[in-house]
C-alpha positions as CSV (number, residue, x, y, z in Angstrom):
1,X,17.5,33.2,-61.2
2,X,14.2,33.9,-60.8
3,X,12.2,32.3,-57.7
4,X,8.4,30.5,-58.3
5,X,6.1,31.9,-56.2
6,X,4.5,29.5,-53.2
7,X,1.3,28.7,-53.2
8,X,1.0,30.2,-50.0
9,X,2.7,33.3,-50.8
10,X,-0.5,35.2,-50.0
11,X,-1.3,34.7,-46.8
12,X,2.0,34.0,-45.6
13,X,3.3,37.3,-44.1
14,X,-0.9,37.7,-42.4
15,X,-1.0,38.8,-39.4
16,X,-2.1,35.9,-36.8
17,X,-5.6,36.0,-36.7
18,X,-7.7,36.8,-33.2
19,X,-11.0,35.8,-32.5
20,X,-13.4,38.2,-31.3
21,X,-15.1,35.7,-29.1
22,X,-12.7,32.7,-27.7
23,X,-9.7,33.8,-25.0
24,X,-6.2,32.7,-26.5
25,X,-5.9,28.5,-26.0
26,X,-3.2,28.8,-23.7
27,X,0.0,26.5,-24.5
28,X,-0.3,23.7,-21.6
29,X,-3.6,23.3,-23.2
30,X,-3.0,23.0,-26.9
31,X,-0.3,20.9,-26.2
32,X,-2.6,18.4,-24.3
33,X,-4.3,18.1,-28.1
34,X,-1.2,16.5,-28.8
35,X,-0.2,14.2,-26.0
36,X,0.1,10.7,-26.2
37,X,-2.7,8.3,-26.4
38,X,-3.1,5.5,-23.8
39,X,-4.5,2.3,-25.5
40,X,-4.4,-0.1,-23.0
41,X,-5.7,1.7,-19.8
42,X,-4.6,-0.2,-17.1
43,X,-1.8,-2.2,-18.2
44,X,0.9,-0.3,-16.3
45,X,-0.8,-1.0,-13.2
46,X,-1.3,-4.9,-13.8
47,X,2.4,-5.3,-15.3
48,X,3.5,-2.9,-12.1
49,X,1.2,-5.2,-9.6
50,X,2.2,-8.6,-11.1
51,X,5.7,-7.6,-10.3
52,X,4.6,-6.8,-6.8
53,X,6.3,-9.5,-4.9
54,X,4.8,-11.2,-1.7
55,X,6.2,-14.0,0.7
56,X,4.8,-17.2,1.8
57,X,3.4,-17.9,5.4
58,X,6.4,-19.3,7.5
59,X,5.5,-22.6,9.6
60,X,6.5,-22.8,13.4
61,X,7.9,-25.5,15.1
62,X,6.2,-27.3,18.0
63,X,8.5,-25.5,20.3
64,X,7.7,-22.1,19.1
65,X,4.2,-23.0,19.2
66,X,4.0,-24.0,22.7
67,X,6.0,-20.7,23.8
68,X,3.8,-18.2,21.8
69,X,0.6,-20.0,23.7
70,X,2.6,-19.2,27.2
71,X,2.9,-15.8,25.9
72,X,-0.7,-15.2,25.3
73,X,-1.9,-16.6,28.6
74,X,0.9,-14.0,30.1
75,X,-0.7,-11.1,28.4
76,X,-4.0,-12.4,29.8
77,X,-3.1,-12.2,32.6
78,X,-1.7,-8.7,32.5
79,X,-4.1,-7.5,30.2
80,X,-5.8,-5.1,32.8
81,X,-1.7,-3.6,33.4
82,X,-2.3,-2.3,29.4
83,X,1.3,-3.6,28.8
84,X,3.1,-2.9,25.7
85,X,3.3,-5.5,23.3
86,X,5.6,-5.7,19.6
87,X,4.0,-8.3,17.5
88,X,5.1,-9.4,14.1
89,X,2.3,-11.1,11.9
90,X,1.6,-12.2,8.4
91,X,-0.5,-9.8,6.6
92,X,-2.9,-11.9,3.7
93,X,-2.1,-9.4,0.5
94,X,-5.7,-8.7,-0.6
95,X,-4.8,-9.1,-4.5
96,X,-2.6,-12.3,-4.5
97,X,-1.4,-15.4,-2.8
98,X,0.9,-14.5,0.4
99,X,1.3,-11.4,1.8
100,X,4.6,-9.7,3.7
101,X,5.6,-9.8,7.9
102,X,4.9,-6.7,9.4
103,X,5.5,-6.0,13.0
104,X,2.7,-4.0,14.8
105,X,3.5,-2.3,18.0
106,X,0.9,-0.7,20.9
107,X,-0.7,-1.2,24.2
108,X,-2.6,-4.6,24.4
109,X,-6.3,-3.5,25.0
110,X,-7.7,-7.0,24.9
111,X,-7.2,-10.8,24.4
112,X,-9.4,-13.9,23.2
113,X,-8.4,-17.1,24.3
114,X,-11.6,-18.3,22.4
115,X,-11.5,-16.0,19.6
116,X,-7.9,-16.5,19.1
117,X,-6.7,-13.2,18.9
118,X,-5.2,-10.0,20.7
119,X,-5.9,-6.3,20.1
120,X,-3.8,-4.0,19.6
121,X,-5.0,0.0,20.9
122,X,-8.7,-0.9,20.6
123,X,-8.5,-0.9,16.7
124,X,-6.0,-3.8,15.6
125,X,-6.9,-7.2,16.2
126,X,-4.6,-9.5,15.2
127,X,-5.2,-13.3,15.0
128,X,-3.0,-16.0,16.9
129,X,-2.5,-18.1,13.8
130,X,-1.0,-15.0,11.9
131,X,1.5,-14.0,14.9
132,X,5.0,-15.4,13.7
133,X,6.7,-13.2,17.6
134,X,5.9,-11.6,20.3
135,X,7.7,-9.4,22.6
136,X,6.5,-7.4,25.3
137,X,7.9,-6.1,29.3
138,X,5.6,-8.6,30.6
139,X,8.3,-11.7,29.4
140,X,10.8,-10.2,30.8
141,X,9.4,-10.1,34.3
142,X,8.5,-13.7,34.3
């Protein structure tokens, strides 16, 4: 049985042809020709962020309230002692409604009884409104 000849029977058995003037595409990069095309840049992120879960601010009693305000005017008073002080807050989420609790710890380096707020190693302040507890030596002694 005689075989038909390709149409490619030619040049088929060629030697692979080398240019005189481009380096060899190496094969990380020609296979980058062929990767997959992103259409919707971006989506990822927004499904991934949208599934991002946050929590809602938690109210305080009156109770609470009133024993949080005691605390601050203890760390007023001690605030020149530099006393350690654990706080946990509410952090706002800067993309979407809520945000998470996050408990900060450092040396208190000042307090506002008429800005409403105590800093935390001369870089965090942290409003009264957002503090949910506060813990520091100070309560203890008291």
């Amino acid at each position: 049985m005689k075989r038909k000849p390709s149409r490619y029977e030619d040049i088929l058995y060629l030697p692979h042809p080398v240019s005189k003037t481009r380096k060899r595409m190496s094969q990380y990069d020609r296979a980058a020709q062929f990767s997959p095309f992103a259409a919707l840049v971006g989506y990822d992120a927004a499904i991934r962020e949208e599934a991002r879960l946050t929590s809602g601010r938690r109210e305080l009693a009156e109770d609470a309230l009133a024993a949080l305000d005691r605390k601050y005017t203890l760390l007023a008073q001690h605030r020149e002692e530099r006393p350690r002080v654990e706080v946990t807050w509410f952090r706002e989420d800067e993309r979407k409604a809520g945000g998470e609790y996050v408990t900060s710890r450092g040396i208190l380096t000042a307090v506002s009884a008429q800005g409403q707020w105590l800093e935390l190693d001369r870089e965090m302040r942290i409003r009264f409104g957002d503090i949910f507890a506060l813990e520091s030596p100070v309560f203890r002694e008291e």
